[in-house]
C-alpha positions as CSV (number, residue, x, y, z in Angstrom):
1,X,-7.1,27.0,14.0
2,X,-3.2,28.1,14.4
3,X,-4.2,31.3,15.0
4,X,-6.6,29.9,18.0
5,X,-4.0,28.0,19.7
6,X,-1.1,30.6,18.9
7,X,-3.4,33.5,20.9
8,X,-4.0,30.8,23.8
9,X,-0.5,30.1,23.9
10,X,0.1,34.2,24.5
11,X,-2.8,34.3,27.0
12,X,-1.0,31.6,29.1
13,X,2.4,33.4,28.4
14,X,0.6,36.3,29.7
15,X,-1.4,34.7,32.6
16,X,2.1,32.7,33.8
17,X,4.2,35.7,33.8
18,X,1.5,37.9,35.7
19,X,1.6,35.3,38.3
20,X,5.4,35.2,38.5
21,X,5.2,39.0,39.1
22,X,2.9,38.8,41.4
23,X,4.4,35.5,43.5
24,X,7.5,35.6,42.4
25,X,9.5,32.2,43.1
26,X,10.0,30.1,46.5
27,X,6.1,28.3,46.4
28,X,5.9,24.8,45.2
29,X,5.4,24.0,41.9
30,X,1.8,23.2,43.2
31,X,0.4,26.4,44.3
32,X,1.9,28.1,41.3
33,X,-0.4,25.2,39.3
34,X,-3.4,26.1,41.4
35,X,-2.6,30.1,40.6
36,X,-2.5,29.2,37.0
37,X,-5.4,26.7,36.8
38,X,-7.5,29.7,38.7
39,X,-6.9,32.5,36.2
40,X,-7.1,30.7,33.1
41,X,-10.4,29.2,33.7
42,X,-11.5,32.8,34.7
43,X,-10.8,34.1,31.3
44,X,-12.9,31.1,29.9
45,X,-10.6,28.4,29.3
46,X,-10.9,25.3,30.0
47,X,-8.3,23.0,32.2
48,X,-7.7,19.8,33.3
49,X,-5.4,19.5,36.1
50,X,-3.1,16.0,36.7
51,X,-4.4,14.9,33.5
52,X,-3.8,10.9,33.3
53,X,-1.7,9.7,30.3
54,X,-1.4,6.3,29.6
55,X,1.9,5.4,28.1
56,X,1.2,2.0,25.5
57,X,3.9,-0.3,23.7
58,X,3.8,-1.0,20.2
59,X,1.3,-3.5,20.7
60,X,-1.1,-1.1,22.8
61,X,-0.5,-2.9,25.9
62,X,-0.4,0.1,28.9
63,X,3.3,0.0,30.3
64,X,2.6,3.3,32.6
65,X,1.1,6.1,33.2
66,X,1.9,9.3,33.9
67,X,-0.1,12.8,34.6
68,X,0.5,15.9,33.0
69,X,0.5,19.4,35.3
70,X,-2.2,20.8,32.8
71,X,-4.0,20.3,29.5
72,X,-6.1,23.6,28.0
73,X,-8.8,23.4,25.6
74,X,-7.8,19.8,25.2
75,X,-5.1,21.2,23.0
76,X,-2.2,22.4,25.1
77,X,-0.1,20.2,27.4
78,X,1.8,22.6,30.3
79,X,4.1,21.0,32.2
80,X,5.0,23.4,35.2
81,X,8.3,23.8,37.0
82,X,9.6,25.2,40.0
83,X,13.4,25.1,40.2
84,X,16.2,27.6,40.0
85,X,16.8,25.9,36.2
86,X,15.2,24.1,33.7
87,X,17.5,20.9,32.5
88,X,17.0,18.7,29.7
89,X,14.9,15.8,31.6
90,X,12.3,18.5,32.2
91,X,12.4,19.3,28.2
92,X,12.1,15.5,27.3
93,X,9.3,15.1,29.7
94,X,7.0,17.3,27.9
95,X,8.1,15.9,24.6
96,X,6.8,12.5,25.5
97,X,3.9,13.8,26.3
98,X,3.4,15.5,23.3
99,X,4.0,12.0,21.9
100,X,1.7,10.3,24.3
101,X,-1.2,12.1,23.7
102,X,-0.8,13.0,20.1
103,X,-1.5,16.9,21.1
104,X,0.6,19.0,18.7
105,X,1.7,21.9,21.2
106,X,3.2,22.2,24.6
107,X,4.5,24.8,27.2
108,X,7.4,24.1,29.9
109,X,6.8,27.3,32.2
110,X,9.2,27.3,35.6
111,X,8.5,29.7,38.2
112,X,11.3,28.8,40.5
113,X,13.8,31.1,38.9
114,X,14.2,34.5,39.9
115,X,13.8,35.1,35.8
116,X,10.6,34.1,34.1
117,X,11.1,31.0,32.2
118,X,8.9,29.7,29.4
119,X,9.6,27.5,26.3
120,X,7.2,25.7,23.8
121,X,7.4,23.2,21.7
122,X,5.8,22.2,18.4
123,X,4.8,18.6,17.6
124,X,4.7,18.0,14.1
125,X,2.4,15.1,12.2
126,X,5.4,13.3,11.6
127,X,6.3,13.1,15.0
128,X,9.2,15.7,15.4
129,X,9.1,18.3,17.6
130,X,10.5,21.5,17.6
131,X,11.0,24.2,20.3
132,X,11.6,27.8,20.9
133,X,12.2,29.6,24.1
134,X,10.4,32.7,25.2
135,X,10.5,35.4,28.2
């Protein structure tokens, strides 16, 4: 199963850096969504675009909601980006939704940089998240 999600991770590395070559930055964080969407479900994966997550209190009333950029093979959350840096509120965000949707692994990928940016993080059963950067 890790070795499942860790070559799905490297085909979306692969797919979301192809598409930076090919783009490169200036396009909204919305076509470079679409572009990704596209390509990923043409090698057989399958993704949910603006998915809805529901944000609950303790008590399990819903107190928001907010909708992730991607989720793949109901096991990756991307959050896409297209700025000239990624800062930490961008980082936080896909930590909480790590958190909100109980999925264990997550990409931030931003295209707006003239440098390919990716970095992923790890959610572990006890809640903690780690992260690592990659190019």
């Amino acid at each position: 199963m890790i070795y499942e999600c860790m070559k799905m991770v490297e085909q979306v590395r692969e797919t979301a850096y192809a598409i930076h070559v090919f783009h490169g930055n200036g396009y909204l964080e919305k076509v470079y969504e679409n572009a990704l969407s596209h390509r990923l479900r043409k090698i057989g994966l399958e993704v949910i675009q603006q998915k809805p997550i529901t944000i609950r209190d303790e008590d399990g009333t819903i107190i928001g909601e907010y909708f992730a950029d991607m989720v793949v093979n109901n096991s990756l959350v991307i959050e896409l980006k297209a700025c000239k840096a990624v800062h930490d509120e961008h980082r936080m965000q896909v930590l909480h939704y790590l958190k909100a949707t109980e999925i264990e692994h997550g990409l931030l990928i931003n295209f707006g940089s003239y440098r390919f940016e990716i970095q992923k993080f790890i959610r572990s059963m006890k809640g903690k998240v780690n992260s690592e950067n990659q190019l």
